[in-house]
C-alpha positions as CSV (number, residue, x, y, z in Angstrom):
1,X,-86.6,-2.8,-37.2
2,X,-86.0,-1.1,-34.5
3,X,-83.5,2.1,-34.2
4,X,-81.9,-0.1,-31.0
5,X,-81.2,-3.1,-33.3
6,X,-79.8,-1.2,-35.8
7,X,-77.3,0.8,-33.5
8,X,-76.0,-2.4,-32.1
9,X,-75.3,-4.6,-35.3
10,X,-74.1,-1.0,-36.8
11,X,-71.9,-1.5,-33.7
12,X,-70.8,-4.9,-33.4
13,X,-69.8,-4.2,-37.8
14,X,-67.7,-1.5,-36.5
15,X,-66.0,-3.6,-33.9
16,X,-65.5,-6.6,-36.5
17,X,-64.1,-3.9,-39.3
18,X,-61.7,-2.6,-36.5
19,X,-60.6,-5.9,-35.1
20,X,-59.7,-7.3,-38.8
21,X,-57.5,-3.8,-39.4
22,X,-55.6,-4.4,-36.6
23,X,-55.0,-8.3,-37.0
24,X,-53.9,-7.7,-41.0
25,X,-51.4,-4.7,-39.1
26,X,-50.2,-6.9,-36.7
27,X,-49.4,-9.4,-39.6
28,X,-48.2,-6.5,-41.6
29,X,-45.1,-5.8,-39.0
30,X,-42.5,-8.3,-39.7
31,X,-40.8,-9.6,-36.4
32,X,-37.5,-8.6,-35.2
33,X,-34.7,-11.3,-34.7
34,X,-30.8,-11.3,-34.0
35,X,-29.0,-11.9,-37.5
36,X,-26.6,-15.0,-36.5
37,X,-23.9,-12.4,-36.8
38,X,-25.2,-10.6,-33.6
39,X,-25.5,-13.3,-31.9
40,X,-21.9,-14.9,-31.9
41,X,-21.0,-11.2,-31.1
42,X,-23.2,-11.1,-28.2
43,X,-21.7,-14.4,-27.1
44,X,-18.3,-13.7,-27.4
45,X,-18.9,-10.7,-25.4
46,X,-20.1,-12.3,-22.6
47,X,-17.7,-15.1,-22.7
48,X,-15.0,-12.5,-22.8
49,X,-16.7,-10.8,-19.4
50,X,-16.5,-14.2,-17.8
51,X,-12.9,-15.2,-19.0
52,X,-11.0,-11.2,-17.8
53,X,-11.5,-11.6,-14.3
54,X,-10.1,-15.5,-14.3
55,X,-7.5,-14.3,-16.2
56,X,-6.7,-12.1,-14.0
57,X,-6.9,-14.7,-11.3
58,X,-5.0,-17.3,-12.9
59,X,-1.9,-15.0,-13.6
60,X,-1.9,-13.4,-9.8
61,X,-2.6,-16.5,-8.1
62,X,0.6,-17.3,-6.2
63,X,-1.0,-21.3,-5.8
64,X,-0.6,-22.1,-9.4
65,X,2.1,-24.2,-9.7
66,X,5.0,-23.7,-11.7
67,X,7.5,-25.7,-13.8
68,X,11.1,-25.8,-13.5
69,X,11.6,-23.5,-16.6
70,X,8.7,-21.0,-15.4
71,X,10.3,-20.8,-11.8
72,X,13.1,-19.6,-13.3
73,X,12.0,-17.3,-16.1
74,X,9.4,-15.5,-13.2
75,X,12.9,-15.3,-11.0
76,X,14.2,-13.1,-14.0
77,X,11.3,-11.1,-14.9
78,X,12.2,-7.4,-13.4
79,X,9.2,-6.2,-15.6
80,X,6.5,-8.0,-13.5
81,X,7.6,-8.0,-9.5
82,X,4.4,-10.5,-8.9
83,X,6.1,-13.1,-11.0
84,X,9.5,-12.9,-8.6
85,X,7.3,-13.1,-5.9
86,X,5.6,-16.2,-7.0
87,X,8.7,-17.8,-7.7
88,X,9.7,-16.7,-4.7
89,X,6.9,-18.0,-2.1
90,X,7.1,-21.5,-4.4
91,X,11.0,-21.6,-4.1
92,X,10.1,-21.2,0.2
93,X,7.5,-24.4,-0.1
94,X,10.2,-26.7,-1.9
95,X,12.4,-25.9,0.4
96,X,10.5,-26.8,3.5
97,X,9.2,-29.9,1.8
98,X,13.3,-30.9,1.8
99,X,13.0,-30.9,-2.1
100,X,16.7,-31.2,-3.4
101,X,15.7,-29.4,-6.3
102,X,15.1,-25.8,-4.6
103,X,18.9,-25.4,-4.4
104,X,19.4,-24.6,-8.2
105,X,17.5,-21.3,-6.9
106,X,19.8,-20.0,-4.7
107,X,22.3,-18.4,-6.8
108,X,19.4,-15.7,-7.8
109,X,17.5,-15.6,-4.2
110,X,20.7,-14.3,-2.4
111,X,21.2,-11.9,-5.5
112,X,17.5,-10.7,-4.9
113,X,18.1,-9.4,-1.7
114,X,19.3,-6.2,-4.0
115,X,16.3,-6.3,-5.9
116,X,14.7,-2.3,-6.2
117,X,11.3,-3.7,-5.3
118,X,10.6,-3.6,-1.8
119,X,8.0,-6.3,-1.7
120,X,10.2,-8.5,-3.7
121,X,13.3,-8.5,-1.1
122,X,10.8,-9.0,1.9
123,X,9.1,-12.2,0.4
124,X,12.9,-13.1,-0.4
125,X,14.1,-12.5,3.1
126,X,11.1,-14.5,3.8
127,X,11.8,-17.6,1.8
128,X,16.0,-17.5,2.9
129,X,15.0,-18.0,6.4
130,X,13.9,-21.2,5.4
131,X,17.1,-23.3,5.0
132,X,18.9,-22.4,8.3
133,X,22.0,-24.7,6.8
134,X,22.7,-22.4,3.9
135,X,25.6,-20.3,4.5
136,X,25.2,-17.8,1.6
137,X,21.6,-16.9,2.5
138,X,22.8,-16.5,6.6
139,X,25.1,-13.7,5.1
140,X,23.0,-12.5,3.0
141,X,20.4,-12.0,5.6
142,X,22.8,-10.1,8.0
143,X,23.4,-7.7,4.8
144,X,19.4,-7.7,4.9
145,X,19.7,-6.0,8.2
146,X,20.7,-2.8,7.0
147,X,18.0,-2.4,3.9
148,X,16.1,0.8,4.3
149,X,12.7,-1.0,4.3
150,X,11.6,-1.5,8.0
151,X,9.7,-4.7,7.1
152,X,12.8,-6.2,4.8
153,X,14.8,-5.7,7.9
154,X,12.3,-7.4,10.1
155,X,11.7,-10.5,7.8
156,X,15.6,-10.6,7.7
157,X,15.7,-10.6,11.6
158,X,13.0,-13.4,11.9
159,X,14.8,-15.4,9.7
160,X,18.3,-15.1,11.2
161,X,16.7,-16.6,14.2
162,X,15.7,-20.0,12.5
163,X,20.0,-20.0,12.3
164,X,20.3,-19.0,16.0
165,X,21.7,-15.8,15.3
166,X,20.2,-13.1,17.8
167,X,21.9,-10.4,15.4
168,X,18.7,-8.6,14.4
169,X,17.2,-8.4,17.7
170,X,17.0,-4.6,17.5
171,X,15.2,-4.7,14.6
172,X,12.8,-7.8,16.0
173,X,12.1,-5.1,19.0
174,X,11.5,-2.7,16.1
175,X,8.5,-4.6,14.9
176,X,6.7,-4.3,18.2
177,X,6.9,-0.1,18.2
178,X,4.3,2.0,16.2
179,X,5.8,3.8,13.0
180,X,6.1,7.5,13.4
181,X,5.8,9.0,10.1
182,X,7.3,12.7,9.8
183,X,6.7,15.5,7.2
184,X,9.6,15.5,4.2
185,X,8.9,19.0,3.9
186,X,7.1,21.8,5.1
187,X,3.7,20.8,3.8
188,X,-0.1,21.4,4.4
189,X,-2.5,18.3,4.3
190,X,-5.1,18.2,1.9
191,X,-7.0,15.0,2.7
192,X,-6.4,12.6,5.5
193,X,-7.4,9.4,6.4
194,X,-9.2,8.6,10.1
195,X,-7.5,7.2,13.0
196,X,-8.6,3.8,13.9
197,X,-8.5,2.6,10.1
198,X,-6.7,-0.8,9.5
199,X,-4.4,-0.2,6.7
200,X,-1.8,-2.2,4.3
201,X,1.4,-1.9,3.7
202,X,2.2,1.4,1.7
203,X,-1.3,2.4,1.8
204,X,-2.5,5.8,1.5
205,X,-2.4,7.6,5.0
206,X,-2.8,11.5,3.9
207,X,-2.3,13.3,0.6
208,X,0.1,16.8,1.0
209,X,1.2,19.6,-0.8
210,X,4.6,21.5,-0.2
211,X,3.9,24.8,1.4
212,X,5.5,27.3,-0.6
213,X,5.3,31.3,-1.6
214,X,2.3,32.2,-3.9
215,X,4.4,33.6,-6.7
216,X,6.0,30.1,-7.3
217,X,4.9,27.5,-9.7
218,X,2.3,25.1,-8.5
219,X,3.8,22.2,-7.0
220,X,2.7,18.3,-7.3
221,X,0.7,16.7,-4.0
222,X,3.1,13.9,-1.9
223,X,1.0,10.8,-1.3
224,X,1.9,9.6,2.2
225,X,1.9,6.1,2.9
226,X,2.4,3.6,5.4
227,X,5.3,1.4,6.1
228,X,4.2,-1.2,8.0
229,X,0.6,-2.8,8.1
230,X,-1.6,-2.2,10.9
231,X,-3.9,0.5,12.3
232,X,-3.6,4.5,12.2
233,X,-3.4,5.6,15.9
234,X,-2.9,9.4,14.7
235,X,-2.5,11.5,12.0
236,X,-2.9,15.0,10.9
237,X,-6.0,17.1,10.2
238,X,-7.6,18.2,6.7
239,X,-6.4,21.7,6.3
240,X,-3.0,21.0,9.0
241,X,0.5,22.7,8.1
242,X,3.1,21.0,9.0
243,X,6.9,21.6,9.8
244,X,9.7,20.0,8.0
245,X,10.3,17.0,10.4
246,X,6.8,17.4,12.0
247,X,4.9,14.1,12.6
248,X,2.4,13.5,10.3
249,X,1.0,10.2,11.4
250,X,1.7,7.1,14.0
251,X,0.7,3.7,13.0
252,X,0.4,0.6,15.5
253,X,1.5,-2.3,13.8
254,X,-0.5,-5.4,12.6
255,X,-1.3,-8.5,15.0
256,X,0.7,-10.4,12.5
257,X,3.5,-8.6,13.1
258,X,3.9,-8.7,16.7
259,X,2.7,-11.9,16.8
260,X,5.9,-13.3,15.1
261,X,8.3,-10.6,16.8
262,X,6.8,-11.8,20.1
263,X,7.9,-15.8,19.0
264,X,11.7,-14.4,18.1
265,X,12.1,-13.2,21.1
266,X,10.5,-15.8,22.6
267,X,13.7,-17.9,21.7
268,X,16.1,-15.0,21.8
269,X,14.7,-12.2,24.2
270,X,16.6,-10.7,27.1
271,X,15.3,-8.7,30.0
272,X,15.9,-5.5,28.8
273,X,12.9,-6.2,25.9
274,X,10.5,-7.0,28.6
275,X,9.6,-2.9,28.3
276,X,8.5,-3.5,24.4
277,X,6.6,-7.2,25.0
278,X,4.6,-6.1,28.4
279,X,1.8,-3.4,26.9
280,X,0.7,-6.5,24.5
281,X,0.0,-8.0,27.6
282,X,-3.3,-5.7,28.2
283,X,-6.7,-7.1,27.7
284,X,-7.5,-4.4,25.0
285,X,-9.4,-4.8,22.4
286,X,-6.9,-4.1,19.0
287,X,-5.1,-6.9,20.9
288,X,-5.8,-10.4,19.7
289,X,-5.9,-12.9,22.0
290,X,-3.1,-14.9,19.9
291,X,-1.3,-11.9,20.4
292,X,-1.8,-11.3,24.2
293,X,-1.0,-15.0,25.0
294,X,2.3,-15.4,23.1
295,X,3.6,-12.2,24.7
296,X,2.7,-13.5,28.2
297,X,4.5,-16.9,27.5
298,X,7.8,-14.8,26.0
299,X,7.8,-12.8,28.8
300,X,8.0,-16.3,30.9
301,X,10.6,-17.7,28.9
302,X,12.8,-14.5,29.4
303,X,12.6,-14.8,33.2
304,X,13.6,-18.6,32.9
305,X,16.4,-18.3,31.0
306,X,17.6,-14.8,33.4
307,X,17.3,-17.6,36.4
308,X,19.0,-20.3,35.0
């Protein structure tokens, strides 16, 4: 026999010897499953992932419709200010469906109009103005015109004119001008926003911090916030200091906004507003189209009814 021969079956033993070692070790490792323990846990887990965020949903949603009883436990819940506001905006949509059963409501819509939550009296002065034959909620509304919120005060004003009251003209006219935003104190600005940015309703314009002698305690930052909603035309640097009284930022306010200032005083305007309505007539481009259109057509109503 050859010394080749012998090489290669001393080989192709070797292979066979090392082939069978590593098939009984193979069989040797026992395989490794999820116990049915870990697997309800692992289901549950997910399930719970999917089931937050519609939670969530479902309890937020202003469209899910509520019962009698829940309409008026929501009206009473001071904890949670979304559930008033629910209430609220379903209150508005029985009322303009002429649904009899809305007036059991209005008791505790005309004493919301107190309510320490800004965004609760707004959606309230909202809703009143949408049953121009109630009598308590046209008083209440002129009360509304005095509320230290800007926006309350122009709901309020919108409203009034679904009863053909012109009373909150000036604050109608209010709607149209930018909000100028002064320093509470003498403060330097730590972080800022940039102009141009569309922003919310008490959103976060710049952060601030008093400005005060080194030997005194530190003092908190003041978050600055907007408002109204709409778009930062100005506001101060990174790094600024600022005066007590000194501006800190203007805001233009929303399309939205003017849009439904520009309708009131389509109906209730005088010549004397034209001033406010004309620079909405500009082809620019923050100005919507909607917005440019409806301030040409109040301007034309003014004139008519000055000619008449």
């Amino acid at each position: 026999m050859s010394l080749v021969r012998v090489a290669s079956a001393s080989m192709s033993n070797s292979r066979a010897s090392i082939d069978m070692k590593a098939e009984t070790a193979h069989q040797a490792v026992p395989k490794l499953g999820m116990s049915r323990a870990q697997k309800l846990l692992f289901f549950l887990t997910a399930w719970l992932i999917c089931l937050m965020p519609f939670l969530f949903w479902w309890n937020t949603w202003f469209g899910r419709k509520l019962s009698d009883q829940q309409l008026t436990e929501y009206l009473h819940d001071t904890k949670k200010p979304r559930h008033i506001q629910q209430a609220l905006v379903q209150v508005g949509e029985r009322i303009t469906r002429q649904d009899a059963t809305a007036k059991q409501w209005y008791p505790q819509l005309m004493q919301l109009a107190a309510d320490p939550v800004e965004e609760v009296r707004n959606t309230d002065a909202w809703v009143m103005g949408q049953d121009s034959s109630s009598a308590g909620f046209h008083e209440t509304l002129l009360k509304m015109l005095a509320d230290p919120s800007q926006m309350v005060r122009g709901n309020a004003a919108l409203s009034l004119v679904r009863f053909g009251d012109a009373s909150g003209r000036p604050q109608i006219l209010a709607l149209l001008q930018p909000a100028q935003i002064a320093s509470p104190e003498s403060v330097r600005v730590l972080d800022s926003d940039r102009p141009g940015t569309a922003i919310h309703q008490g959103g976060l314009i710049a952060k601030v911090t008093p400005l005060v002698p080194p030997s005194s305690a530190q003092r908190s930052t003041i978050e600055i916030r907007s408002p109204i909603p709409g778009r930062i035309r100005s506001v101060a640097g990174t790094g600024a200091n600022l005066a007590a009284g000194a501006e800190i930022a203007v805001i233009d306010p929303a399309n939205e906004q003017v849009w439904e200032a520009l309708r009131a005083l389509y109906l209730i305007g005088q010549p004397d507003d034209l001033p406010a309505i004309r620079p909405y007539e500009r082809d620019l481009p923050d100005i919507s189209n909607n917005v440019r259109q409806q301030a040409l057509e109040t301007e034309q109503a003014i004139k008519n009814r000055e000619n008449r």
